[in-house]
N, C-alpha and C positions, 0 to 999 in steps of 0.2 A: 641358375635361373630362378630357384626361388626366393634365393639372398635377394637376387634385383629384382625379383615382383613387387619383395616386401617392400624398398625402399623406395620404390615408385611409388608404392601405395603409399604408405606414409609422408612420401613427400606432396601428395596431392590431399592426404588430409591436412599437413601445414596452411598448403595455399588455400585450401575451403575456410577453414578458422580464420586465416588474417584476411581475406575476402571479407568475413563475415561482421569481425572486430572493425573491419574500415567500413561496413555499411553501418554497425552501429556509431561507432563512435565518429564520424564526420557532422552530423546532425549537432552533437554537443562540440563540437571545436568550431563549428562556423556560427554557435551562440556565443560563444566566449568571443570569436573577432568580430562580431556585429556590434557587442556590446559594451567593447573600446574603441569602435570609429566613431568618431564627426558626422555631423546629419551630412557634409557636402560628399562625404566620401558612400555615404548609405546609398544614393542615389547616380551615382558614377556609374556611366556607361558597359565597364569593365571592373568587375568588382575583384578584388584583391582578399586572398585570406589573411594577410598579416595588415594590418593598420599601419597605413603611412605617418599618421600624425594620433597614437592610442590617449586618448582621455578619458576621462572616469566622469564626466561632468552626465553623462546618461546614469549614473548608478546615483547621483544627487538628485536629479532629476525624479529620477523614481521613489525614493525616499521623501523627497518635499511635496510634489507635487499630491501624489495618491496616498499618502501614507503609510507606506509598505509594511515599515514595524510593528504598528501595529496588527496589521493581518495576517502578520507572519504569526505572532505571537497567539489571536486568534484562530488559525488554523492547527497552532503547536495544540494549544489548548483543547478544541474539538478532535484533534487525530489520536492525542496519547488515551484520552477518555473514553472514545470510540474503539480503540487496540483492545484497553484493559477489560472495557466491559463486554467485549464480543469473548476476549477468553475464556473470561471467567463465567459465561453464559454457555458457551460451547462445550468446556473440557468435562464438566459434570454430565452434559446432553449427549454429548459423543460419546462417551467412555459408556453410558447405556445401551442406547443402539448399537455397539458391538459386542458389548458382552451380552443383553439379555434383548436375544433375536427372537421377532414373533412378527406375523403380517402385517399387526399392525405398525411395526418399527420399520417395515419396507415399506408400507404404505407412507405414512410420516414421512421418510425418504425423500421416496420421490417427489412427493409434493413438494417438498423444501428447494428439490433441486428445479422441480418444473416452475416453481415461480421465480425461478432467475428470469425466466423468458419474459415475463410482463412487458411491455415498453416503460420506460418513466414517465410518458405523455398521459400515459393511461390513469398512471398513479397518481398523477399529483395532484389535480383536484379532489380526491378523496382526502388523500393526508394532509393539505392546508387544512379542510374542514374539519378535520378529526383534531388537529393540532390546535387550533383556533377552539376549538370547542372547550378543549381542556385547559388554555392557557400559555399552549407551549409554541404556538405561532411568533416567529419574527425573535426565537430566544436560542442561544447555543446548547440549551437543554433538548429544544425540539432537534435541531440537528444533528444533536449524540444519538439521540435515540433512532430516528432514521436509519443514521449511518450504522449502530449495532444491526438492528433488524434487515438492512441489506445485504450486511456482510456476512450475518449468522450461517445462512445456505452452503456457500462455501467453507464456511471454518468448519462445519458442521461433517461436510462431505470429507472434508480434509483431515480432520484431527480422528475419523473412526477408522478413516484407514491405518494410520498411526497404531493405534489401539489394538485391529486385528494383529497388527505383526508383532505383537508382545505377546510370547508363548502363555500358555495359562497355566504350564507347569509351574512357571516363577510364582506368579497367585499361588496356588495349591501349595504348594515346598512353605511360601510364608505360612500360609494359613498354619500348616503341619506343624507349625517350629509355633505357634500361639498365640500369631497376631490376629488382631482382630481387623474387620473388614478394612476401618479407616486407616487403620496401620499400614496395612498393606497396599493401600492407594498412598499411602502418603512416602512408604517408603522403598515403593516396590514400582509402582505405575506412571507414577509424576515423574520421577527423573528419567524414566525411560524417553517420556513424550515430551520432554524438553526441545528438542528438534523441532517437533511436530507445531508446540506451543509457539516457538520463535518465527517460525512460519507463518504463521496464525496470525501472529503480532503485527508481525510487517508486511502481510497483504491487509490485514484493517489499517494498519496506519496509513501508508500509502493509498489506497481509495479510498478515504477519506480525505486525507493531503489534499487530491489532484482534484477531488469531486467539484464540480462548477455548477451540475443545474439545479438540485435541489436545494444551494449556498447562494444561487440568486434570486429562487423563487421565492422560499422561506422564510429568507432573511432581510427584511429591508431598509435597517436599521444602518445606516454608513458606517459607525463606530462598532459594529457588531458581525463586518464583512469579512469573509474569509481571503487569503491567498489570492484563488483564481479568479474570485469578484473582484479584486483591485486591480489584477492586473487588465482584466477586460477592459476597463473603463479606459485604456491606452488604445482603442481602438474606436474610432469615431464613429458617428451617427452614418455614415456613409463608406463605411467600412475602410475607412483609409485608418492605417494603423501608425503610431511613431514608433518606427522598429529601434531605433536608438534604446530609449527609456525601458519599451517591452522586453527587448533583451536581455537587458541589465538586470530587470526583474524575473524575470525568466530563470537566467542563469543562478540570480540569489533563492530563486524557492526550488530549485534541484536540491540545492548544498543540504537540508536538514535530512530530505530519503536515504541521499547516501552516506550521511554521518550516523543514522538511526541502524542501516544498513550494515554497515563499516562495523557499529559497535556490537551488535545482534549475532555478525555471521557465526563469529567463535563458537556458539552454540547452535548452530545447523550445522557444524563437520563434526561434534563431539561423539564420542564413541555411542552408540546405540545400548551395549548392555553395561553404561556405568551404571546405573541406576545398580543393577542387579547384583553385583557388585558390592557396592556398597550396604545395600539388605544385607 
């Protein structure tokens, strides 16, 4: 009896998982077949997943008409910038607030994390004027900068967690053997939070990737538009959109998250006490 409890059970957690993989991944399979039909076939009574007659003339389309390359390229630009400099802002920040705790570090905290809750309606005419003020209005500098100080909250929350679970006996044991502080962050701490850091990386890279409203308030420079601002402009003054071309675009600014994704993971399954290890 309890042999076949077990294997009911587990055969109903298979069906939950592939339940769950077909609720994800149908939303991307019926981009990819939007984004090979014909405008006559977009608009058919009876829509088909597989394209009757697949052409690519939607993915030219989107490349001539909006520019795509180029946005792509400025989005690569603002997301890899926005990854590097949230880290390298975070990992020094976080690695304090977990080691050297005091009220005021909870304090600090919280506040970091209560101003997630802001609305962006709220924010943004302050940071046009604060950006405009300085010079960094309508320029991919002001949008890096944005995008780090958005992100920081969360890397911030994220990477101290990391940090407690690194015992402090490994610290002390270096210290003991005669390294000096930065030694010990360098060759004791950081390889630990390697995980933690690639983390890091790829939630700033991807919200910033995907970000749309502060990329079209900020920015109103056409040669200076990101990703999601081109592809908007595929949707008319009157909300009718050409799903053809948007798809195709669509589908082409997935492919850099999950190739950033793809190349990154390696190091979110790496062993947790290489670092240690190797001290």
């Amino acid at each position: 009896m309890i042999g076949k409890s077990s294997r009911t059970g587990r055969t109903l957690q298979y069906l939950a998982l592939a339940g769950y993989l077909i609720f994800l991944g149908f939303p991307l399979v019926w981009l990819v077949s939007t984004a090979f039909k014909p405008p006559r076939e977009l608009v058919q009574l009876h829509p088909t997943l597989i394209p009757n007659n697949p052409t690519v003339q939607n993915f030219v389309q989107a490349f001539t008409e909006q520019e795509l390359g180029r946005a792509a390229l400025n989005s690569l630009q603002v997301s890899l910038a926005s990854s590097v400099l949230t880290v390298l802002v975070a990992l020094p920040a976080s690695y304090a607030l977990a080691r050297f705790r005091s009220k005021l570090g909870t304090v600090a905290l919280g506040w970091v994390l209560l101003s997630q809750l802001f609305p962006f309606v709220l924010l943004i005419i302050p940071i046009f004027l604060v950006l405009r003020q300085v010079g960094l209005a309508n320029t991919h500098a002001g949008l890096v900068l944005i995008y780090v100080v958005w992100a920081l909250p969360f890397a911030l929350w994220m990477l101290q967690g990391f940090v407690r679970n690194i015992p402090r006996e490994l610290e002390e044991a270096a210290s003991v053997d005669g390294a000096s502080r930065l030694q010990v962050l360098r060759r004791v701490v950081f390889p630990l939070l390697a995980p933690g850091v690639v983390a890091t990386a790829l939630f700033s890279f991807i919200s910033a990737w995907n970000e749309f409203f502060f990329a079209l308030v900020l920015v109103k420079t056409p040669e200076l538009a990101t990703l999601p601002v081109a592809l908007a402009r595929f949707v008319g003054i009157e909300g009718t959109a050409r799903l053809g071309p948007l798809a195709a675009g669509s589908l082409l600014a997935t492919l850099p998250s999950l190739i950033f994704f793809a190349f990154m993971q390696r190091r979110l399954s790496s062993g947790s006490l290489a670092g240690a290890v190797k001290g």
